[in-house]
C-alpha positions in Angstrom: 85.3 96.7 89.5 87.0 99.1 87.1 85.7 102.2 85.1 84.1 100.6 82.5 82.1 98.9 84.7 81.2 102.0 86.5 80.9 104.1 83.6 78.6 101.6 82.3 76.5 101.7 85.6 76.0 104.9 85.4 75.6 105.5 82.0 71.4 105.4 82.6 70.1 108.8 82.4 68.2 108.3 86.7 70.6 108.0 89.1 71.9 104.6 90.2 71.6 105.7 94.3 69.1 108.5 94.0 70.1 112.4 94.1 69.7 112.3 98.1 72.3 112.0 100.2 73.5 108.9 102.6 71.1 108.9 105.7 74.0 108.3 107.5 76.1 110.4 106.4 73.4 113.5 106.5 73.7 112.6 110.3 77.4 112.2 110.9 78.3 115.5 109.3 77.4 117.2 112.6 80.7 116.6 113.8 82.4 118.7 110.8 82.7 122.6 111.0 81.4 124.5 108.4 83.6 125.3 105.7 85.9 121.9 106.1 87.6 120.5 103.4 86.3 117.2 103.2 87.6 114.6 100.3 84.8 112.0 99.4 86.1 108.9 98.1 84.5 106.9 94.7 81.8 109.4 94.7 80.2 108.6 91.9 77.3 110.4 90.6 77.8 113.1 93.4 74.6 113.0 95.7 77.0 113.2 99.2 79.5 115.9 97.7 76.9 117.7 96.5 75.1 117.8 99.2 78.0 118.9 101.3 79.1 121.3 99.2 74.9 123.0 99.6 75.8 122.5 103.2 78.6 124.8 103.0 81.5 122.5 103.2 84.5 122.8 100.5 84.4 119.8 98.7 86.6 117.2 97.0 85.4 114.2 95.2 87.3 111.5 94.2 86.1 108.4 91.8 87.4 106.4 88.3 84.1 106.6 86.5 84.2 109.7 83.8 80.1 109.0 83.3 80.2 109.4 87.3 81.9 112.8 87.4 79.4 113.9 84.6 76.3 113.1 86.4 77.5 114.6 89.7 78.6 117.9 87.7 75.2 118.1 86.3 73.8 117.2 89.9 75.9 120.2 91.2 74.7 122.9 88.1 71.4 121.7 89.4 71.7 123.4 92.3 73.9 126.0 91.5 77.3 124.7 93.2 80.5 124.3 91.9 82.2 121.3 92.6 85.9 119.5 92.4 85.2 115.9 90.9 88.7 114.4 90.3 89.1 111.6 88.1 91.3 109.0 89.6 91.6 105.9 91.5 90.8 106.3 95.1 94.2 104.4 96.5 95.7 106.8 94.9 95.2 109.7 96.5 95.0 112.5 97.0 96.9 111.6 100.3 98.6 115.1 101.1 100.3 115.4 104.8 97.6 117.0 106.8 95.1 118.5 104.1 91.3 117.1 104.7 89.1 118.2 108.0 87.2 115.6 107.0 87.0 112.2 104.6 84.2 110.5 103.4 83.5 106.8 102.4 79.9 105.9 101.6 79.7 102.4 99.7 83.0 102.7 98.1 84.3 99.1 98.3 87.8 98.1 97.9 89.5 94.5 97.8 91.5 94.5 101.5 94.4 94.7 99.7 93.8 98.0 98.1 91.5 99.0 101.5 94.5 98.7 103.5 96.6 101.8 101.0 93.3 103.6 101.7 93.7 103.5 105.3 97.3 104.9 104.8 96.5 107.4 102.9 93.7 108.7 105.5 96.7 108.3 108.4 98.7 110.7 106.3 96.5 113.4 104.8 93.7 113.6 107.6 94.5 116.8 109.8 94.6 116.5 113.6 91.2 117.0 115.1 89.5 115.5 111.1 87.2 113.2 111.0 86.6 109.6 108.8 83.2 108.6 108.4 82.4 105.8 106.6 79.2 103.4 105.9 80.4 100.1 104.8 78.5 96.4 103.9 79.6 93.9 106.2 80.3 90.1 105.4 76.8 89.6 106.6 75.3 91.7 103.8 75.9 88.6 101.6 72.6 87.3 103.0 70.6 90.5 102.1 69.5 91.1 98.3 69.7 95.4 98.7 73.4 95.5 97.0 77.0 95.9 97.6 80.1 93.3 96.3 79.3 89.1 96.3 82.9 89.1 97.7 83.8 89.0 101.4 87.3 90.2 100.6 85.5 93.5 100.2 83.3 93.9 102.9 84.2 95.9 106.1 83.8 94.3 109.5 83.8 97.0 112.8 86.8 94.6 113.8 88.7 95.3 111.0 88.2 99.4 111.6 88.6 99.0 115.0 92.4 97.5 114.3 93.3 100.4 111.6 92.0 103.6 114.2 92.1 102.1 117.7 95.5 104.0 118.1 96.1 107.7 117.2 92.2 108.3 116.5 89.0 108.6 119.1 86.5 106.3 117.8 83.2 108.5 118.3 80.9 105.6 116.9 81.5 102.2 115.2 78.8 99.5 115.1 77.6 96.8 113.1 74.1 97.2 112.2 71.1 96.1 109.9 69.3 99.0 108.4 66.7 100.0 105.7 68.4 101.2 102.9 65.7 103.6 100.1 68.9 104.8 98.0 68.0 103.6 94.7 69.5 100.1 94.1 70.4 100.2 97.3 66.9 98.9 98.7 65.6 96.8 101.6 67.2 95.5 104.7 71.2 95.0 104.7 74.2 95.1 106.9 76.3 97.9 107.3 79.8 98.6 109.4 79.7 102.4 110.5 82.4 104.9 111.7 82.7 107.9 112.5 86.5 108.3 113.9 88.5 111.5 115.0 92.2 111.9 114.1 93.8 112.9 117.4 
């Protein structure tokens, strides 16, 4: 999925997830301090970072979709926040020794290939004591109708997190689960992996 096909998503005038942000991730940002730097990967139209940057974390948003960084910087003028959107490809970076309290992957879905430079990336730049978080589909959300990739290669099992932070990082949660999702196109029941992991 490249940016054209983003930038066509998102090219509608509503938002393709809604303006709210992740129920999950609205509940896993108790473990981050206020004022963290947290880097939110393929961020799209901007409803997490901004969110955490009302919340009064320092924010930097990563994704390839041009039409995606415009909708999240009219998102932020909204509500009156400013907010770093970075146009780039998330394997890419930015990956700088020890620089994020905290990273964020909500729905941004990666062939394992490309995944597996992700991870990396998170190993180097995550400062001791950050946290990942991270709501995933699963394999099994190929049964459900509520969204996410038609390819397995890009689905996240708890296994597969489990491998890349059982050593150097304290997994605080990690479970396999079916939920509800209301997050615009993301709607009905479907089958997410999520973490939250702290770098040790």
């Amino acid at each position: 999925m490249n940016a054209g096909f983003w930038n066509d998503r998102y090219s509608q005038t509503s938002f393709l997830y809604g303006e709210e942000p992740n129920e999950f991730l609205r509940e896993a940002a108790v473990v981050l301090k206020s004022g963290s730097h947290v880097l939110s990967l393929g961020e799209g139209e901007g409803r997490n970072a901004v969110w955490l940057a009302r919340n009064g974390y320092r924010v930097t948003a990563v994704d390839q979709s041009v039409m995606g960084r415009d909708k999240a910087l009219q998102l932020a003028s909204k509500h009156q926040i400013r907010l770093d959107y970075q146009i780039q490809s998330v394997q890419s970076g930015p990956w700088m020794a020890d620089s994020w309290d905290g990273i964020v992957n909500i729905f941004c879905h990666l062939p394992s290939a490309d995944r597996h430079l992700v991870y990396a990336g998170i190993h180097q730049s995550l400062k001791p004591g950050g946290y990942f978080i991270s709501e995933q589909f699963s394999p099994e959300q190929l049964y459900y109708q509520s969204g996410g990739p038609k390819d397995a290669d890009m689905l996240v099992t708890p296994e597969e997190i489990r491998r890349e932070f059982g050593t150097g990082y304290e997994i605080i949660r990690l479970e396999g689960c079916v939920i509800q999702l209301d997050e615009g196109h993301h709607s009905g029941p479907g089958s997410v992996t999520r973490v939250v992991v702290r770098k040790q």
